[in-house]
N, C-alpha and C positions, 0 to 999 in steps of 0.2 A: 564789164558794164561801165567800167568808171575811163574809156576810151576819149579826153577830149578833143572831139571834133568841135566841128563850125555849129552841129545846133547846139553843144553842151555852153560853148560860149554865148552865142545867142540867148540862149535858158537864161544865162548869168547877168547876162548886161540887161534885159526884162526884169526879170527878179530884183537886182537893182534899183531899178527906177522906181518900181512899183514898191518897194518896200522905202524905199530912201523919202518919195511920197508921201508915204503912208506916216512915217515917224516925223515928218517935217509939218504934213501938214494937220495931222491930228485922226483918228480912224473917224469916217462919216458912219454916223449912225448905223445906216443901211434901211433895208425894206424888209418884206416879206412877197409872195407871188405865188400864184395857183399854179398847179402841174400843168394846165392845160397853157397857160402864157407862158411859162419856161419852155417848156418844149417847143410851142412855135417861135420861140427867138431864135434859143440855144440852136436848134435844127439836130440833125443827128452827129453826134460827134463818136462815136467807135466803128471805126470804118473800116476796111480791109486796108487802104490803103495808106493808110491816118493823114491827119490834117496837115502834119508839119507847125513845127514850134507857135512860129509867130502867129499862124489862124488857131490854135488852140490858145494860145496864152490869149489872144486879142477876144475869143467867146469866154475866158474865166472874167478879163477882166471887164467886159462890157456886159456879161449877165449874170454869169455868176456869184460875181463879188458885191454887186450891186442889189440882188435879191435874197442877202445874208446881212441876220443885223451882229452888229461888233459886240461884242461881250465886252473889249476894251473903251468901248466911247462912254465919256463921260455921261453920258445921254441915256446908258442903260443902267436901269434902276429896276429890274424885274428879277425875281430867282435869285441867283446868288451872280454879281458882274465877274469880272475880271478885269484887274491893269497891270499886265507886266511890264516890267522894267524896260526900256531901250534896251540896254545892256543884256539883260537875260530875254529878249524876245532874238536876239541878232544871236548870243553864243548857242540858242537852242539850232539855229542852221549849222554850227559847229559841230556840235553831237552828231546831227542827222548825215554831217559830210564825214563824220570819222566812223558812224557803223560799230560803235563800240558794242561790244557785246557782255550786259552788264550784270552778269549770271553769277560769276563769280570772281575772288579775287585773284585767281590765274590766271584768267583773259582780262581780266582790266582792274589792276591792283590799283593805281594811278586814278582812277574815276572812280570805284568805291573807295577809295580812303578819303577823296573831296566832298562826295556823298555822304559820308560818315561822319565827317566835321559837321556836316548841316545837320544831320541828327544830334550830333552830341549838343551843339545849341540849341537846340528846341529842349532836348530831355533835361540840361538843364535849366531852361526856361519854366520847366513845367516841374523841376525840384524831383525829379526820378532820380535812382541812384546812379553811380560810377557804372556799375555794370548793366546800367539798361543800353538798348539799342533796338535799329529793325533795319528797313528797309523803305526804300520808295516805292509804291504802287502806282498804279493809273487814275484812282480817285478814292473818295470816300466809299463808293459800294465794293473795289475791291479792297480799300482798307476794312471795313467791318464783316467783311466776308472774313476773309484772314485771320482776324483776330478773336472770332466768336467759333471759328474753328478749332483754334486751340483753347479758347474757355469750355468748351464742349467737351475734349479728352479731358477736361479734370487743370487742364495747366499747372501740370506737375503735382495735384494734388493726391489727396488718397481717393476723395469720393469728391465725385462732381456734384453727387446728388442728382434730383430727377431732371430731365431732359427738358427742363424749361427755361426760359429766359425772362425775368421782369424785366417791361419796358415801360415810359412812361404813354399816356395817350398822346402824347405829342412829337413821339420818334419822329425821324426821319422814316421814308419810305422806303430806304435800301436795307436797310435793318428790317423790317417786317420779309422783304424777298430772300435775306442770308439768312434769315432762320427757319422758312421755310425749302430754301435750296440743305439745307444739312440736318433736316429731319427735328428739327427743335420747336417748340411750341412755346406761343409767347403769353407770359403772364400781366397781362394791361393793365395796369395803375392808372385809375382815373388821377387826374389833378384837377386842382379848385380853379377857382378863376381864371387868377393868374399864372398859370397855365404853368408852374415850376415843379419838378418831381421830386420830395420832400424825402427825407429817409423818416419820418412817422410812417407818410403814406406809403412805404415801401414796407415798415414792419407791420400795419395795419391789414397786406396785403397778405403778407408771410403767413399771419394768423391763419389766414383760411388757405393756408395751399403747406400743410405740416411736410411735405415732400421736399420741400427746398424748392431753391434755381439752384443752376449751375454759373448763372453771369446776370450780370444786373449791367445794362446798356442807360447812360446820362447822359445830359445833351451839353457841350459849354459852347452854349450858341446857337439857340437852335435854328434850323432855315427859317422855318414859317415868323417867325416873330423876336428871333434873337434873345434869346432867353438862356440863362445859366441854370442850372439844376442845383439842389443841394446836396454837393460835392460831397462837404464833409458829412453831413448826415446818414446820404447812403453809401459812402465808403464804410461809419462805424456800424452800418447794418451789415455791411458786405461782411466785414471780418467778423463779425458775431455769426453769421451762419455758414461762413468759409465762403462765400462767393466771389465768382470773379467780377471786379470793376472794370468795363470797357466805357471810357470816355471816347464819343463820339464831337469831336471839336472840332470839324470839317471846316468849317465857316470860323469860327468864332474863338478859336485858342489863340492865333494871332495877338488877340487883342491884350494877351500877358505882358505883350512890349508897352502897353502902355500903363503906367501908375497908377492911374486915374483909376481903372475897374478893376485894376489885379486882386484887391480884394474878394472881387464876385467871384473868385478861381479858389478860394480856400479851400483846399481837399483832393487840387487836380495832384499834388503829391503822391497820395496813395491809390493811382489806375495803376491795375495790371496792366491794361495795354491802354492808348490813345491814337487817333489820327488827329492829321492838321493837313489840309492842302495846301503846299505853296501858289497851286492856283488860282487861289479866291485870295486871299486878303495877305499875301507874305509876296505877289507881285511876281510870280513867274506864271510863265506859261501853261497852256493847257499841254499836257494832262497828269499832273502832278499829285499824291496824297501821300504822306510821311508818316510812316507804319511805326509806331514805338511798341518794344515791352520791357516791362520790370525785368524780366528774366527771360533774354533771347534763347533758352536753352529748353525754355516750353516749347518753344514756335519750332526749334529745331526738330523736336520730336514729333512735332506734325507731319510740317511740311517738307523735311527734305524729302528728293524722291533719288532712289536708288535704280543704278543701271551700271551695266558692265562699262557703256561709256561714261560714265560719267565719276568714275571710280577714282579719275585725279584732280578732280577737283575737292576731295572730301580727305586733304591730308595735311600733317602739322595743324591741325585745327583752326584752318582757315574762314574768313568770315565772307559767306556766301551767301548774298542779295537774295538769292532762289531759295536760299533754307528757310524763309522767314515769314512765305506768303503763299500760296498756291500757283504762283508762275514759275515759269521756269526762262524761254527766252524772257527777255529785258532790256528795255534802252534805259540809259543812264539819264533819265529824266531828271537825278536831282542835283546834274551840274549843270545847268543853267539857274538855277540857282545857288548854288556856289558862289558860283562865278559875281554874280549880281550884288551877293552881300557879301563876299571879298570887295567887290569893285567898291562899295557904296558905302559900307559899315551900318553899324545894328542903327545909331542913333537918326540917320535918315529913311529908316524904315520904324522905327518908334513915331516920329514927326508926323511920316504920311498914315499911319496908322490911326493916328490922333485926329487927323483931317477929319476922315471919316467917322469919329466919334463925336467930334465937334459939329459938323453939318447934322447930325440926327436929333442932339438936342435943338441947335437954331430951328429945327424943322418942325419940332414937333412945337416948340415955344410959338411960330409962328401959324401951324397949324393950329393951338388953342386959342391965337388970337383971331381969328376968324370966324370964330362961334356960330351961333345956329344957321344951317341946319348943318355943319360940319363939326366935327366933335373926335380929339382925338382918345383914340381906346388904355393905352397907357404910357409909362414913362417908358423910354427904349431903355432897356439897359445896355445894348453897344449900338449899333450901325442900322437898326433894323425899327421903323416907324410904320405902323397902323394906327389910320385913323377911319372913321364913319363917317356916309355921309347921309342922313336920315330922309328917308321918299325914295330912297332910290335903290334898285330891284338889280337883281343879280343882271340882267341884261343893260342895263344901265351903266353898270361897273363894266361891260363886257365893251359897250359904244365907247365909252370916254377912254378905256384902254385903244383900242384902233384909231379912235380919231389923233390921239396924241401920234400915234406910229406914223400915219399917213401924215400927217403934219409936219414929221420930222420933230416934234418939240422933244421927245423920250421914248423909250420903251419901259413901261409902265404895265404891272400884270393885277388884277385883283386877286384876292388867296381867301380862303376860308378858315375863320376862327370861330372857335367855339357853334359852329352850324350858323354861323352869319358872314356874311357877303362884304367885307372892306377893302378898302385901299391899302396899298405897300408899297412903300420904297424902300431900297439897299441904297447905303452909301458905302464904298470903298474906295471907288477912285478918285484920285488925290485933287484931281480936276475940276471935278463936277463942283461948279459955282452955287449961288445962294440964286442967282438969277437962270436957273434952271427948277429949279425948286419953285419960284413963283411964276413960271409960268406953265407946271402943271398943278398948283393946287387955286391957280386964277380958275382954272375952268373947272372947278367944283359947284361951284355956283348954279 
């Protein structure tokens, strides 16, 4: 398959252009588009006899690419964005041309031990011992799948206690789907207001459920509103009633490069496990999420899977990507990131890290300046701003979101707090000006 002919170079000298473009001249926002107008542009493209290179690449890039919005444009401010790096968006085509296969250290000793450098700095970013470690996954839903799997056997314990999991009301929503994908039941902690999950409120909850958990899931960062949990509180709940602590940092652990909040992380020391995606806010590519634990020797008793094939890769106690998570193939998703933060070093990814800590407070400062009938909801604590705009009705928030898209000024999504209807913005990429900011919160008005 890897024969180059005349289309493989064609493929290459397209791709080229089109990507050389793309990084020169900045990713355009993009659209969105109904089935029924894609399909009459696109036309039928799986043919018996196929299009041939340049009529397929010429319908990606004249409809396809054009009815996709950029996760990487500074312009998206909805969900969680994405900006990778030049450097690790261009060595991520590396990977894909080398076919590594990143299962274990047999077949690709060389790409996990680069892999395993970028673990060892995040673990100790986040102050876990010498002997933690994990793996790269595809994202946050299969990092907390993974890791609430081995809180579930007990993770190395004697009693895991009953088959429940406290989560706060404010989880993410892939944590609510792993715990029902592996037969676990979730024990919901309201939180107050401000929406942080406290370890009172967690032994408050304890009270009425004498059964135990088996794992207490924390947010450091959460999607919806950027929020840090009380770390250190329900870590000293955790070890008072032997539970496991999974730190859920998808979004928001990143932000330990910077000084300025690492404080709100007091306690990320003591998780059994954590994630972090390098594809949100550490600047690589989709589809990246950075599987840690205290003790990889839990996860191995999960997850390795035994077969008569696979019997040589489980010798000299070698350290294998597949023992650590419920996959077994694997692409080496986390050297393009390597690669990126060899290329760049830690202190320019601290810088742009700060960007975006820095634009959320101007934002919201400028958002209080604006006063009625606009009204921001609270202080962000990293990258993540809600504010209210009062008269104005769930479909209101739903208008001003599309008008902004079809404008081309953002991609802008409204989210639900506390059962009321506001505005959000993510700021992450390093790009995104002070003069995109005011021209979506001009049209609040």
């Amino acid at each position: 398959m890897h024969h180059f002919d005349d289309d493989a170079r064609l493929v290459v000298a397209l791709a080229q252009r089109f990507v050389a473009d793309r990084l020169a001249e900045g990713p355009a926002l993009g659209a969105t588009a109904t089935p029924e107008a894609l399909a009459a542009e696109l036309g039928e493209t799986i043919t018996e006899g196929g299009l041939g290179v340049a009529e397929a690449f010429r319908r990606f890039d004249t409809t396809i690419a054009p009815a996709t919005v950029a996760l990487d444009s500074p312009r998206f401010l909805a969900f969680i964005p994405a900006a990778p790096t030049a450097a690790s968006a261009l060595f991520d085509a590396v990977v894909s041309a080398s076919s590594f296969s990143g299962e274990s250290w047999l077949e690709a000793a060389g790409a996990v031990h680069a892999e395993n450098e970028v673990l060892r700095f995040l673990a100790d970013l986040a102050g876990l011992p010498s002997s933690a470690g994990g793996c790269f996954v595809s994202g946050g839903s299969a990092g907390n799948l993974s890791a609430l799997a081995v809180a579930r056997e007990g993770g190395g314990r004697a009693d895991a206690g009953e088959r429940s999991v406290a989560v706060a009301d404010t989880a993410h929503s892939s944590v609510a789907n792993a715990l029902t994908l592996l037969g676990l039941r979730a024990l919901v902690v309201p939180t107050a207001a401000d929406g942080v999950f406290t370890g009172a409120a967690l032994q408050a909850a304890l009270a009425g459920h004498p059964q135990g958990v088996c794992a207490v899931v924390a947010s450091a960062g959460s999607t919806n509103a950027g929020l840090v949990d009380d770390l250190s509180g329900l870590a000293e709940v955790c070890a008072e009633h032997g539970s496991w602590l999974h730190v859920d940092g998808a979004y928001g652990l990143a932000a330990l490069l910077a000084p300025a909040v690492r404080p709100c992380f007091a306690g990320i020391e003591a998780a059994d496990s954590l994630i972090v995606d390098p594809h949100k806010w550490l600047f690589g590519p989709l589809d990246c999420c950075a599987l840690l634990y205290r003790d990889p020797d839990a996860a191995r008793a999960v997850h390795t899977q035994d077969a008569p094939y696979l019997d040589a890769l489980h010798v000299d106690g070698a350290w294998n990507p597949a023992d650590l998570a419920f996959h077994l193939t694997r692409r080496t998703r986390g050297l393009p990131v390597w690669f990126s933060l060899a290329a760049h070093g830690v202190a320019a990814y601290r810088r742009a890290v700060e960007v975006g800590l820095d634009l959320a407070r101007w934002t919201a400062d400028r958002v209080r300046s604006l006063g009625p009938p606009v009204e921001l909801v609270m202080e962000p604590t990293l990258s993540v701003v809600l504010f209210r705009r009062h008269g104005w009705t769930e479909t209101d928030w739903y208008r001003w979101s599309r008008q902004l898209l079809e404008d081309g000024v953002a991609f802008v999504t409204p989210t639900r707090w506390k059962g009321e209807t506001l505005g959000r913005l993510v700021f992450l990429h390093p790009e995104t000006g002070t003069e995109v900011v005011e021209e979506i919160v001009g049209r609040l008005r």
